[in-house]
VONU-260727 format. One record per residue: x negated, y negated, z of N, C-alpha, C in turn. Coordinates in steps of 0.2 Angstrom, whole numbers. Atoms other than C-alpha are relative to their C-alpha. Layout:
<nodes>
n_x n_y n_z ca_x ca_y ca_z c_x c_y c_z
X Y Z X Y Z X Y Z
...
</nodes>
This chain:
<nodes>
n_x n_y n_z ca_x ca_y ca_z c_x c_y c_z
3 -4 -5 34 -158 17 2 7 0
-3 -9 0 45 -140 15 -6 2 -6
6 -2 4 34 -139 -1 -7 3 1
7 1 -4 18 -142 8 -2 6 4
2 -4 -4 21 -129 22 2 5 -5
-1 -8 5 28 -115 8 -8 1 -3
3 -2 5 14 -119 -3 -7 3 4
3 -2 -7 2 -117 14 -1 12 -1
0 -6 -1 7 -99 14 0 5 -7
4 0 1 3 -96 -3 -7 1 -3
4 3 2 -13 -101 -6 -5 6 3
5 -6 -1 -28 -90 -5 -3 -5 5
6 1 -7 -40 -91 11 -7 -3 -3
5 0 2 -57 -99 12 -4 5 -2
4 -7 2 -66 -82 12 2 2 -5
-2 -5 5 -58 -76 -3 -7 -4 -5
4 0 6 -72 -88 -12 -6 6 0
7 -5 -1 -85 -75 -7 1 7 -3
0 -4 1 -75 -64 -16 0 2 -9
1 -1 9 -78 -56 -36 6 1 -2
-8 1 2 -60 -59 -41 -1 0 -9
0 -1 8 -59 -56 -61 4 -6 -2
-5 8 3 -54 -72 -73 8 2 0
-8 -1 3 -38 -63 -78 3 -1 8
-3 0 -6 -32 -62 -59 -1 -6 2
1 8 0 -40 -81 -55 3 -2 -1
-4 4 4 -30 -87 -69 7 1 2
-6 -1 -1 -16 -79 -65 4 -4 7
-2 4 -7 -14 -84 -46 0 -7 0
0 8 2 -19 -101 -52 7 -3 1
-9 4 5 -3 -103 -62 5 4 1
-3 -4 -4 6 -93 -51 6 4 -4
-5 -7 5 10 -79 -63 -2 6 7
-4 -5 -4 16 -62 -55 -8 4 2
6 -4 0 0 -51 -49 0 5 8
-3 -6 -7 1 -34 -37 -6 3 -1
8 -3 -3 -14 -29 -27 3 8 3
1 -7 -1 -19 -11 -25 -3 4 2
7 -3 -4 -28 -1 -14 -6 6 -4
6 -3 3 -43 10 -17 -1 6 3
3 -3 -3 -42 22 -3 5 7 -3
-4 -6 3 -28 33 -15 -5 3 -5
5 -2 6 -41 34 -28 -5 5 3
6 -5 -3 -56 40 -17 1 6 4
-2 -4 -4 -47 50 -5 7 3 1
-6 -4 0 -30 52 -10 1 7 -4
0 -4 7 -32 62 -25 -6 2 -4
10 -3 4 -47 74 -35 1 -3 -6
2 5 7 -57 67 -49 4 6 -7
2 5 5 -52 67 -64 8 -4 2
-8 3 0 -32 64 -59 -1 -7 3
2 8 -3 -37 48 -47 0 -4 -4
1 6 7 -43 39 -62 4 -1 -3
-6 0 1 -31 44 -72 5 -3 4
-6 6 -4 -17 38 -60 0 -6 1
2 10 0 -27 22 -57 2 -3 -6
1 5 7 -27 17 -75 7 1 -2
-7 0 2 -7 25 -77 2 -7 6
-2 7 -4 -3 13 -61 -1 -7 -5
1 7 3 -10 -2 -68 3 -2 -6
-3 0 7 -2 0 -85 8 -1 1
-6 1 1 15 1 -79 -1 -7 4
-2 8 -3 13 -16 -68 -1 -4 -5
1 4 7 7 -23 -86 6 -1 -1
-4 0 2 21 -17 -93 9 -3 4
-6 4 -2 34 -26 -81 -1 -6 1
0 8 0 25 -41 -83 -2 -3 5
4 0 -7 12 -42 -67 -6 3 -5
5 -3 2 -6 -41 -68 -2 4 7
3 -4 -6 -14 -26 -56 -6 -4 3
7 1 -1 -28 -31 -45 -3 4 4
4 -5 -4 -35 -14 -38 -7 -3 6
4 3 -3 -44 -19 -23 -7 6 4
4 -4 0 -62 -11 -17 -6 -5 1
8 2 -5 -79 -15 -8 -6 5 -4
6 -3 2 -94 -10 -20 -4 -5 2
6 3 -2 -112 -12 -15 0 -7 4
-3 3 -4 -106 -24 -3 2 -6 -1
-6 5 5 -93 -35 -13 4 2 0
-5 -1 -1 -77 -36 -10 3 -2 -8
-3 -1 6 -68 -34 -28 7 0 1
-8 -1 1 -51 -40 -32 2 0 -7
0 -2 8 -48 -32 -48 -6 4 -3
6 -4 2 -59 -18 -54 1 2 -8
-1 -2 5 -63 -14 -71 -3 6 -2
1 -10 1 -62 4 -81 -7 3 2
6 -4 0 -78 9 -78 -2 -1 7
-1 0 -7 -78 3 -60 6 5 3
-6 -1 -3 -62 10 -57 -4 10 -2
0 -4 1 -69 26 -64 -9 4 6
6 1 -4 -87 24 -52 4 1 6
-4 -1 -6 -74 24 -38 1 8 2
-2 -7 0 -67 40 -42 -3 5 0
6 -6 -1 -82 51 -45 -1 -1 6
3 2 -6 -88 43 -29 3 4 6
-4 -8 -6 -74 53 -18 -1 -4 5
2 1 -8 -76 53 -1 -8 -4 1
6 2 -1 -94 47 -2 0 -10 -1
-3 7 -2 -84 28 -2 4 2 6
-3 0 -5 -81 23 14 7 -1 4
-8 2 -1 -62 23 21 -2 -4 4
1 5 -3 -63 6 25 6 -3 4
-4 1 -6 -50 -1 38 -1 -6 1
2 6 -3 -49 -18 47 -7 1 3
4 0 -6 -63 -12 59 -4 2 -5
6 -2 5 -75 -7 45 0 -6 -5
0 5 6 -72 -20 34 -9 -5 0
4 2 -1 -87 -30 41 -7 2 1
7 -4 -1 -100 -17 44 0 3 -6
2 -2 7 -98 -11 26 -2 -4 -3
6 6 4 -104 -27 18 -4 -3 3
5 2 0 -115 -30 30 -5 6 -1
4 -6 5 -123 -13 25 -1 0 -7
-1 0 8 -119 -17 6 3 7 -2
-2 -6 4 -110 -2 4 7 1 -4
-8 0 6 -95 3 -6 4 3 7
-5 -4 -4 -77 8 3 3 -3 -3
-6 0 0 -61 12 -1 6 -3 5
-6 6 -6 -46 -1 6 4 5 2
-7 -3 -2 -33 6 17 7 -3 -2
-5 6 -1 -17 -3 18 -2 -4 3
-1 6 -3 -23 -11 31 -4 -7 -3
3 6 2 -38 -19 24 2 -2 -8
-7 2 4 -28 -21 9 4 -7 -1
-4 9 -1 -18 -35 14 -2 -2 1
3 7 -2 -31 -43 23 -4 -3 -7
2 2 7 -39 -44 6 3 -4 -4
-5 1 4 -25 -48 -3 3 -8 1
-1 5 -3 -19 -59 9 -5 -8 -2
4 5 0 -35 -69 8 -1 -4 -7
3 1 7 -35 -69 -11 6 -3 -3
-6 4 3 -18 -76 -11 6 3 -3
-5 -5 -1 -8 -62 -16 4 3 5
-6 -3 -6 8 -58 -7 3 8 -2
-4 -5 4 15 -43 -15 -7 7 -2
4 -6 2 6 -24 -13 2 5 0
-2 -8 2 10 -8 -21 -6 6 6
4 -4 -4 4 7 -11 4 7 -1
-2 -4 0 7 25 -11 8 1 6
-3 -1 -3 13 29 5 -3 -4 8
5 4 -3 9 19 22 -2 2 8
2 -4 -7 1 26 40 5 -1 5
-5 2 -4 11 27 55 -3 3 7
1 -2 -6 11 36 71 -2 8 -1
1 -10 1 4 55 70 2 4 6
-4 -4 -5 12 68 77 -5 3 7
3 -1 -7 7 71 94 -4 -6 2
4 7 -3 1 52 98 2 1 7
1 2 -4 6 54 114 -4 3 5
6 -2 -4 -7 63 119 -7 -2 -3
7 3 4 -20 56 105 -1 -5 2
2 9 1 -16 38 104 -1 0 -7
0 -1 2 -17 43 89 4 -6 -7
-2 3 3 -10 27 78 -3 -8 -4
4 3 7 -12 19 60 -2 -7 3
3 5 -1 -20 2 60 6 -3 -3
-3 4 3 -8 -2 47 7 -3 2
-3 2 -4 5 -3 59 0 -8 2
2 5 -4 -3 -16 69 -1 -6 -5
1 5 6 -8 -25 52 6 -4 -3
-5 4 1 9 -28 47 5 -4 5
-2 4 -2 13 -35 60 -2 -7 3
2 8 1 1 -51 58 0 -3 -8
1 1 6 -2 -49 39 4 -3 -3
-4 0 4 10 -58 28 -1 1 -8
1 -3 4 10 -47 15 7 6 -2
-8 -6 2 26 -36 7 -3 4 -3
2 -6 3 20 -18 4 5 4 0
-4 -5 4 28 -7 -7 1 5 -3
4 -8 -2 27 12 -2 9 3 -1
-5 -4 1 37 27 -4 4 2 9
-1 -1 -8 39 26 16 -8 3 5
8 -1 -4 25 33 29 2 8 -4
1 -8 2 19 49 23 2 5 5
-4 -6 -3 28 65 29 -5 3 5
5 -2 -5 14 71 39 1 -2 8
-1 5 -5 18 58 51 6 0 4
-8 2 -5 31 55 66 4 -5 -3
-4 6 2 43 44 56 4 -2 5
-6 5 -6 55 38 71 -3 -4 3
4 4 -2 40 34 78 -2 -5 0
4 4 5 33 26 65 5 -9 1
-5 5 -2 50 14 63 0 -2 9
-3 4 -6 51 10 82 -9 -3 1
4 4 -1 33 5 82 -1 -7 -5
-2 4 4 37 -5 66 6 -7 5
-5 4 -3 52 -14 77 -3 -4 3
4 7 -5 39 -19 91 -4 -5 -3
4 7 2 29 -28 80 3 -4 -6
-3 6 5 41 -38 72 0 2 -8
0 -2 7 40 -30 55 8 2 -3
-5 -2 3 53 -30 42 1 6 -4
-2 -4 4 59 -14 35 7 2 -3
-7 -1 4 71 -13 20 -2 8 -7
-2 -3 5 77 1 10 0 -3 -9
-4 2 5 78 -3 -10 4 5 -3
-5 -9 1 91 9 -17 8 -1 2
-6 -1 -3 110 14 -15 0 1 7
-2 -3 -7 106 22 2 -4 -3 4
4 1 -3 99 16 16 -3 5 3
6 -7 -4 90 32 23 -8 -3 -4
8 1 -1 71 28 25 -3 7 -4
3 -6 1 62 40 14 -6 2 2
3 -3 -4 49 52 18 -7 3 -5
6 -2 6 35 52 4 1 3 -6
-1 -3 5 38 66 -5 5 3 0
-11 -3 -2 57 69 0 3 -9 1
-3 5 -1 67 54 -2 4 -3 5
-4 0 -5 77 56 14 -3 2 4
5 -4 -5 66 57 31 6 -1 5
-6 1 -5 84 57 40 -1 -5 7
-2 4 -7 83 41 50 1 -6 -7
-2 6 5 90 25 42 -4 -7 0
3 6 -1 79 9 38 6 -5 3
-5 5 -4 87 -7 47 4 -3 -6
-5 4 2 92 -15 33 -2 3 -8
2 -2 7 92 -10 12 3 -7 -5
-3 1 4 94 -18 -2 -1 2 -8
-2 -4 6 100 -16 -21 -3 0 -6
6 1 6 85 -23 -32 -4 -5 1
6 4 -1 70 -32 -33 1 -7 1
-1 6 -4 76 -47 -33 2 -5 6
-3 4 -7 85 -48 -17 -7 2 5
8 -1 -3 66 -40 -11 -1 -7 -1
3 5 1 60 -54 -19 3 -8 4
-3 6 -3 73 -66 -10 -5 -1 11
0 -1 -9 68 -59 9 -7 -1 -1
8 1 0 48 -61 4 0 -8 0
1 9 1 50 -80 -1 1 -3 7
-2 2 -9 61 -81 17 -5 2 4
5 -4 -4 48 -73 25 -6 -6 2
5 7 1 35 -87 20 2 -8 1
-3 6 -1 46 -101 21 0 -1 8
-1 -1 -8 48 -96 40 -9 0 5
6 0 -2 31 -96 42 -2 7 5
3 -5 -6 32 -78 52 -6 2 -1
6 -3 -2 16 -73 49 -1 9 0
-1 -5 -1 22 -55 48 0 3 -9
-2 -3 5 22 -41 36 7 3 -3
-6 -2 3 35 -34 25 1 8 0
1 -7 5 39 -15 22 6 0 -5
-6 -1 6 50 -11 5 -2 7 -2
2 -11 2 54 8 5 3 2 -6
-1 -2 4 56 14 -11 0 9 -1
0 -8 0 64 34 -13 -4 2 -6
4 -1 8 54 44 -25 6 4 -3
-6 -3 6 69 50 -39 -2 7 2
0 -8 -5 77 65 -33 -4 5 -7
4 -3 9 69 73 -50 -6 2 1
8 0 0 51 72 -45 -2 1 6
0 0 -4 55 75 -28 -2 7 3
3 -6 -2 46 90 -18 5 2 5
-4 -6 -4 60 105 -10 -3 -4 6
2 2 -6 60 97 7 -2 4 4
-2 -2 -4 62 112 16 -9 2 0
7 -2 3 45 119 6 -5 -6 4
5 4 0 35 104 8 0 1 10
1 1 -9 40 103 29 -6 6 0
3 -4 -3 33 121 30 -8 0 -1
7 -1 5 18 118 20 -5 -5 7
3 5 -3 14 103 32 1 1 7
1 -2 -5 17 111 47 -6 4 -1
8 -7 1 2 126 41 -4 -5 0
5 7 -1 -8 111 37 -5 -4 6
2 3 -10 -7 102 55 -3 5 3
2 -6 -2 -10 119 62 -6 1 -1
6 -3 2 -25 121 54 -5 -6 1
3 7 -2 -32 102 56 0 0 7
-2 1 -7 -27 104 75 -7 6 1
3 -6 -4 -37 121 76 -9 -3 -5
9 3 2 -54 113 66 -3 -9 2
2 4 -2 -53 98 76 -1 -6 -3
0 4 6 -50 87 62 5 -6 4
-5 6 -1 -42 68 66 -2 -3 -2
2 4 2 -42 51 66 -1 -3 -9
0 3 7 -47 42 49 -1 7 -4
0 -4 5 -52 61 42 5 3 1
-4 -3 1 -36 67 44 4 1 -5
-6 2 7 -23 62 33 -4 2 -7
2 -4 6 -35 67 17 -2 8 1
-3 -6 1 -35 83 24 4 4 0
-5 -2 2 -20 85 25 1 3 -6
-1 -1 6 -17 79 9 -2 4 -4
5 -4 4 -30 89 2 4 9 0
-1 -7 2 -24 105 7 9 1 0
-5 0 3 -6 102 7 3 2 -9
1 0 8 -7 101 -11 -2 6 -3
2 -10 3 -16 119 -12 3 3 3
-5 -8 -3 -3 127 -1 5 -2 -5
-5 1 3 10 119 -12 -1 1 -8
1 -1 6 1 123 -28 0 -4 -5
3 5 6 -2 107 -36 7 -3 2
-6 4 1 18 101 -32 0 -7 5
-1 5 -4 14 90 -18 -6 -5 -5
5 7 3 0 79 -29 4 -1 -8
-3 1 4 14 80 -43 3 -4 4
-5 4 -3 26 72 -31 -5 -7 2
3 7 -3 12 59 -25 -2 -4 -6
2 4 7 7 53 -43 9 -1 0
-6 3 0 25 51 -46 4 -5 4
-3 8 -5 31 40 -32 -7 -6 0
7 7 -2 15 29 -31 0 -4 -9
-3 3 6 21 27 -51 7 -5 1
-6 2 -2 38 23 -47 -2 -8 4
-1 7 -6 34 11 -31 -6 -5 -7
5 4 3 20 2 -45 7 -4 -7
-7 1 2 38 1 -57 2 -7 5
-2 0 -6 46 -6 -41 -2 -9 3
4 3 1 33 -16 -35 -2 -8 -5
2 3 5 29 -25 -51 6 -6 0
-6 5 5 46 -32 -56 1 -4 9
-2 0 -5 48 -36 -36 -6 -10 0
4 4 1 32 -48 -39 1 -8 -6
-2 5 6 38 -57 -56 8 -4 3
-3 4 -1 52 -60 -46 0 -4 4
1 7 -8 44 -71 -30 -2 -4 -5
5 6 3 33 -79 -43 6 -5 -4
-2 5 0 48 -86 -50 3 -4 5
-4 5 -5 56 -93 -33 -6 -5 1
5 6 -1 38 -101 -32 0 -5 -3
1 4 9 38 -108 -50 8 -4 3
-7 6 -1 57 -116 -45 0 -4 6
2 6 -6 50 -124 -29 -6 -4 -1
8 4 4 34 -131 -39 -2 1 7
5 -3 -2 23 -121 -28 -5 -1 -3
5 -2 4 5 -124 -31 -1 4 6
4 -6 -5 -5 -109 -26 -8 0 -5
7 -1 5 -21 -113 -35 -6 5 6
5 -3 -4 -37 -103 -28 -6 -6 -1
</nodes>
């Protein structure tokens, strides 16, 4: 009966058969080998063409290399794809912003128009989820934007981890954003946030330290791997967060980056820029005040958490494989 209910949670969703899932990932979830899903909205909207591509194609090589297969996830011609291949992943990237950032609330109006979009985090999980993958690599994850409480301004993906069960594994919320805020909305909706690392300090994207303390840390992937089983076993139904610091080495001058991203806001506030086109403009111009350092810092942790991530995956799949888990699709 314990069997039954773990294997319950998992087990890919009805809807996933409506989706174009690649044999290598089928097979893989099948025989509950390791496999880390990964969004599409850092390709189209986080980063310029030709680096995006490139990224994509480093990302996926190192999750090879730890013994995980990638499944970059994406909505073409209104098909949801789990698992893109080189020349779609590079179709992506030309494509830019002319892919739509897809979100939970768009998910459905974008195939029923047949269009393409790029996954957030949130529709991410729900993807992932449905397709039977527990374990998502992600750059960085949304939260609450500065001055929500006049906007109301806050991410979806908030909301999503707290139905989704799905472990995302990010360098923390992007620094743009109200972190304190971001963890106390994280708190109300039952979400797990852990540290992995010596320190428990929650990092801050492209600063490893956003000086507030995640609730709880731990010391390597495989004790991630322990709290994701538990998670499932319990049936909470809830997301995961796994904050990964980006190495102080590849990390962006805190002091520099705060300034950069204050001029930034300033200037998104006075072109009346929000909502879902904010954060890529941010990014966008962050990047040109800091002269290419902040989109060195964000390929490098989105490497790292894919590092991270990967080996975090090989090791749930073994606690599945020790409890003869099926998870066929």
């Amino acid at each position: 009966m314990f069997r039954q209910q773990i294997a319950r949670r998992f087990h890919a969703l009805a809807s996933s058969k409506h989706f174009n899932i690649t044999p290598e990932i089928k097979h893989a979830i099948a025989n509950k080998s390791p496999v880390v899903a990964l969004e599409s909205t850092i390709i189209s909207h986080g980063m310029p063409y030709p680096q995006n591509v490139q990224t994509a194609r480093d990302v996926q090589d190192i999750v090879r290399s730890q013994g995980a297969i990638p499944a970059t996830i994406a909505i073409l011609d209104g098909h949801v794809h789990i698992g893109l291949e080189d020349q779609e992943l590079e179709q992506l990237g030309k494509m830019g912003h002319q892919a739509q950032k897809t979100s939970r609330r768009d998910l459905a109006l974008v195939l029923a128009k047949r269009g393409s979009g790029a996954t957030t985090v949130a529709s991410t999980m729900i993807l992932a989820r449905a397709a039977g993958i527990p374990v998502f690599v992600t750059g960085g994850i949304g939260g609450v934007h500065r001055g929500a409480d006049q906007s109301f301004d806050i991410s979806a993906d908030l909301t999503e981890l707290g139905k989704t069960p799905v472990a995302v594994i990010c360098a923390g919320v992007k620094s743009i954003l109200d972190v304190e805020k971001t963890l106390e909305v994280l708190e109300t909706q039952g979400v797990s946030v852990t540290t992995i690392g010596k320190s428990q300090r929650f990092p801050a994207f492209y600063t490893p330290d956003s000086g507030f303390d995640s609730p709880s840390r731990v010391d390597d992937p495989s004790e991630a791997a322990n709290i994701i089983f538990a998670n499932h076993t319990l049936e909470l139904n809830s997301g995961m967060v796994f904050a990964v610091p980006i190495p102080e080495d590849q990390a962006a001058d805190t002091q520099s980056i705060q300034r950069f991203i204050d001029i930034a806001i300033a200037e998104a506030r006075s072109n009346d820029i929000s909502g879902k086109d904010e954060t890529p403009f941010l990014l966008k111009r962050i990047a040109e005040l800091t002269k290419g350092e902040s989109l060195a810092a964000n390929i490098a942790l989105v490497k790292n958490n894919a590092k991270v991530g990967a080996k975090i995956a090989v090791e749930l799949s073994k606690r599945v494989a020790e409890n003869n888990i099926n998870s066929n699709i």
